[in-house]
C-alpha positions in Angstrom: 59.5 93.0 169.2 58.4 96.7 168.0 62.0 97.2 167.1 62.4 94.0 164.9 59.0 94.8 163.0 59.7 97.8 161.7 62.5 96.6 159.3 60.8 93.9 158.7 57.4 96.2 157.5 60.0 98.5 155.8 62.0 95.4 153.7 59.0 94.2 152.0 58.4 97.3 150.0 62.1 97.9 149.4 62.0 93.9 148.3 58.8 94.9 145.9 60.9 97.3 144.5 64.1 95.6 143.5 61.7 92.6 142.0 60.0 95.2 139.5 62.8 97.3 138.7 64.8 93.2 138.3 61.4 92.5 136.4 61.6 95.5 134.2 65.0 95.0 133.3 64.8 91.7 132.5 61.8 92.8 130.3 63.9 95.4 128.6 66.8 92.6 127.8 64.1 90.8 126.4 62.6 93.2 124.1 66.2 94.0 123.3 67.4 90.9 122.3 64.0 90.1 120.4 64.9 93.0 118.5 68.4 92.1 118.0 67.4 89.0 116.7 64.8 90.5 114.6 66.9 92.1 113.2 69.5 89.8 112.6 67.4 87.6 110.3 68.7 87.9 107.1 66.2 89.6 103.9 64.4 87.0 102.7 65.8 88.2 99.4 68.8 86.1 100.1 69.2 82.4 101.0 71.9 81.0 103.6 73.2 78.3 100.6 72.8 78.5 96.7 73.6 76.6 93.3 72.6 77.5 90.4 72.9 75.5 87.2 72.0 76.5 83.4 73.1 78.2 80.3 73.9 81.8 78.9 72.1 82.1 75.3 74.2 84.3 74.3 74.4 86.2 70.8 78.3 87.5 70.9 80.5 89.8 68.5 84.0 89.3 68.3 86.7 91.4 67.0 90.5 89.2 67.0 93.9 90.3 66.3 97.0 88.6 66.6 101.1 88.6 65.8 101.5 84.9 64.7 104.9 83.5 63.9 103.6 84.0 60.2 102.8 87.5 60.6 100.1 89.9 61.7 96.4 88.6 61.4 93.8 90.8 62.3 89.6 90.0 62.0 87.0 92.8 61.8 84.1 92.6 63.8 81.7 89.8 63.4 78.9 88.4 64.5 78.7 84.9 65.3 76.0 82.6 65.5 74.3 82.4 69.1 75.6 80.1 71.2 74.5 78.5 74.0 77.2 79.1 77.0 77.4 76.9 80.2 77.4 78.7 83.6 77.8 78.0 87.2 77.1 80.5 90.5 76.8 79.6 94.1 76.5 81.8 97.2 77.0 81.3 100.8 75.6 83.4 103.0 77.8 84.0 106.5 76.1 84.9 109.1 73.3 87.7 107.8 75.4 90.3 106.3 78.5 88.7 104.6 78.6 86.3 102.4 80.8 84.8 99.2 79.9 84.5 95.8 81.4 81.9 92.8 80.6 82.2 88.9 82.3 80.4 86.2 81.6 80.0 82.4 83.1 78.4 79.3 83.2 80.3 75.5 84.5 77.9 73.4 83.1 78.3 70.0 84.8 78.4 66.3 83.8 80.8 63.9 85.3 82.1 60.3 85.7 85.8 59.9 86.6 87.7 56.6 89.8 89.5 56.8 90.4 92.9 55.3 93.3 93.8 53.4 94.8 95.3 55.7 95.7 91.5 57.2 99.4 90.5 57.2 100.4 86.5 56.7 103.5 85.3 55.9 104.8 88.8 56.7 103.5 90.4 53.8 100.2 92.0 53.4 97.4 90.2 51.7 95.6 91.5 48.6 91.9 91.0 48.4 90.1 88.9 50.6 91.3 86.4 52.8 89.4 84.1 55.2 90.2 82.3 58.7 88.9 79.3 60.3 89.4 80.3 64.0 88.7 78.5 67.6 88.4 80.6 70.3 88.2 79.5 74.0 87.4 81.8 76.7 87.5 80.8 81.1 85.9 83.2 83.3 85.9 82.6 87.0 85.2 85.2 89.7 84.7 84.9 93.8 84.0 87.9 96.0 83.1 88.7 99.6 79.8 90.1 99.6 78.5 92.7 102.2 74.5 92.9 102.0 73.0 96.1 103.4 69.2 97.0 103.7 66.6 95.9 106.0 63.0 93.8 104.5 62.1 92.5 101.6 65.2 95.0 99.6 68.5 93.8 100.0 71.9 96.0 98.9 75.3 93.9 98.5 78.8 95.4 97.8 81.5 92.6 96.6 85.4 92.6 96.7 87.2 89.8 95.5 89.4 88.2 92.3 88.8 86.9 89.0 90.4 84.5 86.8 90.5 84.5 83.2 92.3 81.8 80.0 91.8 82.6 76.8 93.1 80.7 73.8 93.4 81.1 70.1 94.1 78.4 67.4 93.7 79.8 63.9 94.5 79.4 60.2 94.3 81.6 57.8 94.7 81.9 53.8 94.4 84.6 51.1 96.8 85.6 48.5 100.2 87.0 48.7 102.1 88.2 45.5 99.7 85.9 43.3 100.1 83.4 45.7 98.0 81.8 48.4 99.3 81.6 51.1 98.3 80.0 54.8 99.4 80.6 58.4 98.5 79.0 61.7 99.1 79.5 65.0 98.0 79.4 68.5 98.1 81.7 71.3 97.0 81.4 74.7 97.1 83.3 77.8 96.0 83.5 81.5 95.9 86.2 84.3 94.5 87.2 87.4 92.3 90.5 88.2 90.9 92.6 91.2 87.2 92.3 90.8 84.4 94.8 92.1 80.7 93.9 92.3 77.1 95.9 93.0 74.1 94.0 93.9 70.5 94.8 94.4 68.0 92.1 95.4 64.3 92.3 96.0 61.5 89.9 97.2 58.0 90.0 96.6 57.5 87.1 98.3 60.0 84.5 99.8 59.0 82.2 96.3 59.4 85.3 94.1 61.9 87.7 94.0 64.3 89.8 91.3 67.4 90.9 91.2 70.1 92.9 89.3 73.7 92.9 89.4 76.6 94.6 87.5 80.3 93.9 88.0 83.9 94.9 86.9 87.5 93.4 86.4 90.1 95.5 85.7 93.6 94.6 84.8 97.0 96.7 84.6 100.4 95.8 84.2 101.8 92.4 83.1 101.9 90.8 79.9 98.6 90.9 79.8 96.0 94.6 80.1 92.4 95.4 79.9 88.7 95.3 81.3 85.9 92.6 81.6 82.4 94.6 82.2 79.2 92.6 82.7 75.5 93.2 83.7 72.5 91.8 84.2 68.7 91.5 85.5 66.3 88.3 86.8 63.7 87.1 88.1 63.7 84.1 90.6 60.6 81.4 91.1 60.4 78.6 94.0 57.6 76.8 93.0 59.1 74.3 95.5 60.4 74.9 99.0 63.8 74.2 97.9 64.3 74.4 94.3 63.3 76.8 91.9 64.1 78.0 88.5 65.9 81.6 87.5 65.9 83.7 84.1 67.9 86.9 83.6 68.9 89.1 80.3 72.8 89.8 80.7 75.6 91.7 79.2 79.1 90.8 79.1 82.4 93.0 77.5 85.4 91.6 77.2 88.6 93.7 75.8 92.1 92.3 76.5 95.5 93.0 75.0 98.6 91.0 75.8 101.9 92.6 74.7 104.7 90.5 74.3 106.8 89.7 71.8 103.6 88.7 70.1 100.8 90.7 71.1 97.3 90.0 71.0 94.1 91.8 71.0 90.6 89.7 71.8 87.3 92.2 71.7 84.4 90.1 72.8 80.4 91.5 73.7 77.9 88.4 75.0 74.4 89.4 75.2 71.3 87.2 75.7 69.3 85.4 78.2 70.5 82.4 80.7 68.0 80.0 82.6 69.1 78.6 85.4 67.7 75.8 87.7 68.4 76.8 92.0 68.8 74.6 94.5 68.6 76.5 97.9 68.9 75.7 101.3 
């Protein structure tokens, strides 16, 4: 009897002692994985689903040249009347970190610049002044993978992905040639892809109001068709409902492309205004 009680005195503390080391750990994993998850919620700067719908106000200068089967045509710079631009941008957050990112928007907008004399139609140069009657169409889409970085309310986002561009130019022009007037049309359109790089900071005040600013880059070598698309901008965001809110931003776009061909082209374009948009998050 005095042999079997003495294990049986000396198990209970060795049992106490394995339940609060057990209890401690299992304490520890808690707080552990509390903090993991903590951690894991993503900034309330960003939202798991996104579409935004609205309009780029934009007030653009365009600069045009172009070999035409007439001839050379070439278009200072000019400034256009403003014109209101469609636009379209989603986002889908994936998981709390990574995430993808759409934008698309239509130029399509015809103007009538002033040529110089340095313009060529029908081969031959022109003398004095000739004018043009122009329609220019512009497609810009762009998706990247996003990678957000930052804890809290201040959220950093790094973006890799492609962009797609179609631009199109239908044209007439007339001046005089030799005494002569003299018209030319032609159209010329072309398309390409491009490697695309995005930077993105995003900051919330509140989960109903927050800002942002963005800036982004295509660059294109090699091909038919060469050059850069640069573009910019800086918003504010309101959620005056749970789900839907409304977005304004000032933005800057540069677009400079040359194809070279047997016809080369050259299309110079700088957007700048404001866009409003109307989110839907979820």
């Amino acid at each position: 009897m005095f042999v079997a009680s003495v294990p049986a005195r000396l198990s209970r503390p060795r049992f106490q002692h394995l339940a609060l080391r057990s209890t401690m750990l299992l304490g520890m994993l808690g707080m552990a994985m509390a903090s993991a998850t903590a951690r894991a919620e993503p900034s309330p700067a960003l939202d798991r689903v996104s579409l935004s719908v609205g309009a780029f106000y934009a007030d653009p200068r365009i600069n045009i040249g172009a070999d035409t089967q007439f001839g050379r045509i070439d278009a200072p710079e000019s400034k256009s009347s403003p014109t209101t631009i469609p636009r379209i941008k989603a986002d889908l957050l994936i998981g709390d970190r990574h995430g993808l990112a759409f934008d698309y928007y239509r130029y399509d907008k015809s103007y009538t610049p002033s040529l110089t004399g340095a313009t060529i139609i029908n081969g031959q140069p022109v003398t004095g002044t000739a004018t043009a009657h122009t329609d220019l169409q512009l497609d810009l889409a762009k998706l990247a993978y996003q990678w957000w970085l930052g804890s809290g309310n201040d959220s950093f986002g790094i973006g890799l992905g492609a962009a797609y561009y179609h631009a199109s130019l239908n044209g007439t022009a007339t001046g005089v040639v030799n005494g002569a007037t003299a018209t030319a049309s032609d159209s010329i359109g072309e398309h390409a892809f491009a490697p695309l790089l995005e930077v993105g900071w995003r900051h919330a005040f509140t989960p109903d109001l927050r800002m942002y600013a963005e800036v982004s880059g295509i660059k294109k070598n090699g091909g038919r068709i060469n050059g850069h698309i640069y573009g910019g901008n800086i918003g504010v965001e309101w959620f005056p409902f749970k789900n839907i809110g409304f977005v304004a931003d000032y933005g800057i776009s540069k677009i400079k492309l040359h194809r070279d061909s047997e016809r080369d082209a050259d299309l110079d374009i700088r957007l700048a205004g404001p866009s409003a948009y109307v989110k839907v998050r979820f």
